[in-house]
SELUMMI-46098 format. One record per atom (N, C-alpha, C, CB): x, y, z negated; residue in three letters. Coordinates in steps of 0.05 Angstrom, whole numbers, plus 5000, padded with zeros to 4 digits. Atoms other than C-alpha are relative to their C-alpha. Last residue first. Glycine has a CB too. Example, Ala and Ser with C-alpha at 12.3 -4.5 7.8 and 13.67 -1.06 7.14 Angstrom:
2
498449765001Ser;527349794857Ser;498550224986Ser;500950095029Ser;501849765000Ala;524649104844Ala;501850245000Ala;498050014975Ala;
***
This chain:
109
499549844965Unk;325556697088Unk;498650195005Unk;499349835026Unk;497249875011Unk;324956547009Unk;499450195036Unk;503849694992Unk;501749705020Unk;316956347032Unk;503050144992Unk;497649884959Unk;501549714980Unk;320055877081Unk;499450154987Unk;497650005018Unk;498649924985Unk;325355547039Unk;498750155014Unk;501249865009Unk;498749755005Unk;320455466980Unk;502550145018Unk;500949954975Unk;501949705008Unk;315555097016Unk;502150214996Unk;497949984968Unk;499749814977Unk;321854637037Unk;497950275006Unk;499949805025Unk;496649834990Unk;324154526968Unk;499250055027Unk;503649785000Unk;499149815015Unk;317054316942Unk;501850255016Unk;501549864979Unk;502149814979Unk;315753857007Unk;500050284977Unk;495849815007Unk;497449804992Unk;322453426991Unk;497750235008Unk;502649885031Unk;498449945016Unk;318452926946Unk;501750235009Unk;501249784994Unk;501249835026Unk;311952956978Unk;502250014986Unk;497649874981Unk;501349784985Unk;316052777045Unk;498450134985Unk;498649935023Unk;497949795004Unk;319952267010Unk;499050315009Unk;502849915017Unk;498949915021Unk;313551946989Unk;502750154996Unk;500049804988Unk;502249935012Unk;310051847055Unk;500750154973Unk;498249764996Unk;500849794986Unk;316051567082Unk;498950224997Unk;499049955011Unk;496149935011Unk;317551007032Unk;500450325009Unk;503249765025Unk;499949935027Unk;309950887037Unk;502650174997Unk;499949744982Unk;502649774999Unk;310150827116Unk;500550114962Unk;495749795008Unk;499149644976Unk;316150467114Unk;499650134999Unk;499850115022Unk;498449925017Unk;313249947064Unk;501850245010Unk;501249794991Unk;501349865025Unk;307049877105Unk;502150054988Unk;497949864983Unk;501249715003Unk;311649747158Unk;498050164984Unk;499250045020Unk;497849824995Unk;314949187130Unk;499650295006Unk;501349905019Unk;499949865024Unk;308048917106Unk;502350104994Unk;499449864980Unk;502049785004Unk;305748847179Unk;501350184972Unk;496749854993Unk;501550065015Unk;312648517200Unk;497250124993Unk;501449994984Unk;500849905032Unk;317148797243Unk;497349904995Unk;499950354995Unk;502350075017Unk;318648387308Unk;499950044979Unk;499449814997Unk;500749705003Unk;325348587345Unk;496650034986Unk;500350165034Unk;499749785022Unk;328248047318Unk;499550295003Unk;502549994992Unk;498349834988Unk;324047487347Unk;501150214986Unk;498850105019Unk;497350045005Unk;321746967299Unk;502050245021Unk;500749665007Unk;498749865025Unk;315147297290Unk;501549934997Unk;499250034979Unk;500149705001Unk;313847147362Unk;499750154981Unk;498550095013Unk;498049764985Unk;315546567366Unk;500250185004Unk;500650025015Unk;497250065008Unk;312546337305Unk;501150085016Unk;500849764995Unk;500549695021Unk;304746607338Unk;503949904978Unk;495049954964Unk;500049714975Unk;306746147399Unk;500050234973Unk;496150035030Unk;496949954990Unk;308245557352Unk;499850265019Unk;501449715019Unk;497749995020Unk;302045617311Unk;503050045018Unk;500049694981Unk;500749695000Unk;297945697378Unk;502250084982Unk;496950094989Unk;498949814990Unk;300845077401Unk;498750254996Unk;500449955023Unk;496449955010Unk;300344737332Unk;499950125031Unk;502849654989Unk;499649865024Unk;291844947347Unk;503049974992Unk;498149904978Unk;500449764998Unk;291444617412Unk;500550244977Unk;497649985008Unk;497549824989Unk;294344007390Unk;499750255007Unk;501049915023Unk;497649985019Unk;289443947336Unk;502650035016Unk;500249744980Unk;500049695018Unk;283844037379Unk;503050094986Unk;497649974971Unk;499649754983Unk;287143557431Unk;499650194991Unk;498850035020Unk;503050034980Unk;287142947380Unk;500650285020Unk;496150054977Unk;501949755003Unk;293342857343Unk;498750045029Unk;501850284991Unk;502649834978Unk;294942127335Unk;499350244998Unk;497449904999Unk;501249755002Unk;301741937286Unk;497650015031Unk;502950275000Unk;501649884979Unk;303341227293Unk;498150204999Unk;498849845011Unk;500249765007Unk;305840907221Unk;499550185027Unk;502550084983Unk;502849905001Unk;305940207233Unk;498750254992Unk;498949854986Unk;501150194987Unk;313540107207Unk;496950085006Unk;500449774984Unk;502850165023Unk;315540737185Unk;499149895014Unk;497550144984Unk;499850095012Unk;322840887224Unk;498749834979Unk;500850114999Unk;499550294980Unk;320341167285Unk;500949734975Unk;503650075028Unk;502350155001Unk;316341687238Unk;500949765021Unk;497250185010Unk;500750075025Unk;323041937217Unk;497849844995Unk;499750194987Unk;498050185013Unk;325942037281Unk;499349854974Unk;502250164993Unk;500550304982Unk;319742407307Unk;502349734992Unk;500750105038Unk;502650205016Unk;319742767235Unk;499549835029Unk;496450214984Unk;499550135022Unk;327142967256Unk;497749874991Unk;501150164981Unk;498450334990Unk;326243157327Unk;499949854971Unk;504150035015Unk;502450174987Unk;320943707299Unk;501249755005Unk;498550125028Unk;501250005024Unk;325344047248Unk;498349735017Unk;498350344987Unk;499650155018Unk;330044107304Unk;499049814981Unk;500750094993Unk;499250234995Unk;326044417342Unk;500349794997Unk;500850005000Unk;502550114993Unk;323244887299Unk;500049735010Unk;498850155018Unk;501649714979Unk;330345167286Unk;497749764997Unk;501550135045Unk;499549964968Unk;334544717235Unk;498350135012Unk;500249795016Unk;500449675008Unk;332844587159Unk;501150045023Unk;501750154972Unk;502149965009Unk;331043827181Unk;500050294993Unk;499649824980Unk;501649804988Unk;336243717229Unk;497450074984Unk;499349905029Unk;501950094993Unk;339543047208Unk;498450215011Unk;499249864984Unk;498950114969Unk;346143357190Unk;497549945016Unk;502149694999Unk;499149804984Unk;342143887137Unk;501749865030Unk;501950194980Unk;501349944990Unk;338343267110Unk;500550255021Unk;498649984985Unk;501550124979Unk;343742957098Unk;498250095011Unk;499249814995Unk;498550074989Unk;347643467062Unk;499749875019Unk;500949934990Unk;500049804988Unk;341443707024Unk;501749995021Unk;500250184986Unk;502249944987Unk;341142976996Unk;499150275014Unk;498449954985Unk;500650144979Unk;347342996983Unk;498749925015Unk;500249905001Unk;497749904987Unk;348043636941Unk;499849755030Unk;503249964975Unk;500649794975Unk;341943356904Unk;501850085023Unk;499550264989Unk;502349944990Unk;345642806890Unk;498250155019Unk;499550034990Unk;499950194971Unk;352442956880Unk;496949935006Unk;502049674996Unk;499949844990Unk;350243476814Unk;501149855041Unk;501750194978Unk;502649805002Unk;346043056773Unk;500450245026Unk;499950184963Unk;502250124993Unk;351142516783Unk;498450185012Unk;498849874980Unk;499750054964Unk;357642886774Unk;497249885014Unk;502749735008Unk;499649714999Unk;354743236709Unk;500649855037Unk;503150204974Unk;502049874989Unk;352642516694Unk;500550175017Unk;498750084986Unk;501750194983Unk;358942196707Unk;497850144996Unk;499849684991Unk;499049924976Unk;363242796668Unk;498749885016Unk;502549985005Unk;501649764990Unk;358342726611Unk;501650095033Unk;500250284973Unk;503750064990Unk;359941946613Unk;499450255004Unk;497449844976Unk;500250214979Unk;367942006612Unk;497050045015Unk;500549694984Unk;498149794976Unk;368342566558Unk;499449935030Unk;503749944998Unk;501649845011Unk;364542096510Unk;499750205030Unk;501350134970Unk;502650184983Unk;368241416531Unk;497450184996Unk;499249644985Unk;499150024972Unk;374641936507Unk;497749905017Unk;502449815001Unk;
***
């Protein structure tokens, strides 16, 4: 019975945990839009005593490029490079695959 008891406590352990820690961190905004993501490490760095992030002007300059080049691969009319390479291929290959059968429809004709 005090067997039964303890694997059910781990099993609940191993599995509340993680679970809660994804739980919190999903109220708190951390898997959230950019935003989000961002209010949360300002929240988070209010919390570490003596902890006062400094980024210098290079380094801001460079997360606003990062965030400009993110908005504009978060849009959804924004295909990918290696989306359209796979287009292209996909493409490329039905068109050697159906190019038999349409030779032989004009030469029949």
């Amino acid at each position: 019975m005090a067997s039964g008891l303890w694997k059910i406590f781990k099993f609940s352990v191993r599995v509340g945990v993680p679970a809660t820690a994804v739980y919190v961190t999903t109220q708190e905004g951390l898997w959230g839009s950019t935003e989000e993501t961002f209010l949360f490490y300002k929240k988070f760095e209010e919390l570490l005593p003596g902890k006062e992030v400094v980024i210098s002007k290079d380094q801001e300059d460079k997360l606003k490029e990062v965030y400009e080049k993110m908005r504009i691969w978060s849009k959804p009319d924004h295909i990918p490079l290696a989306v359209r390479w796979n287009n292209g291929v996909v493409k490329a290959v039905t068109f050697l695959d159906s190019l038999p059968e349409e030779v032989k429809k004009l030469i029949i004709k």
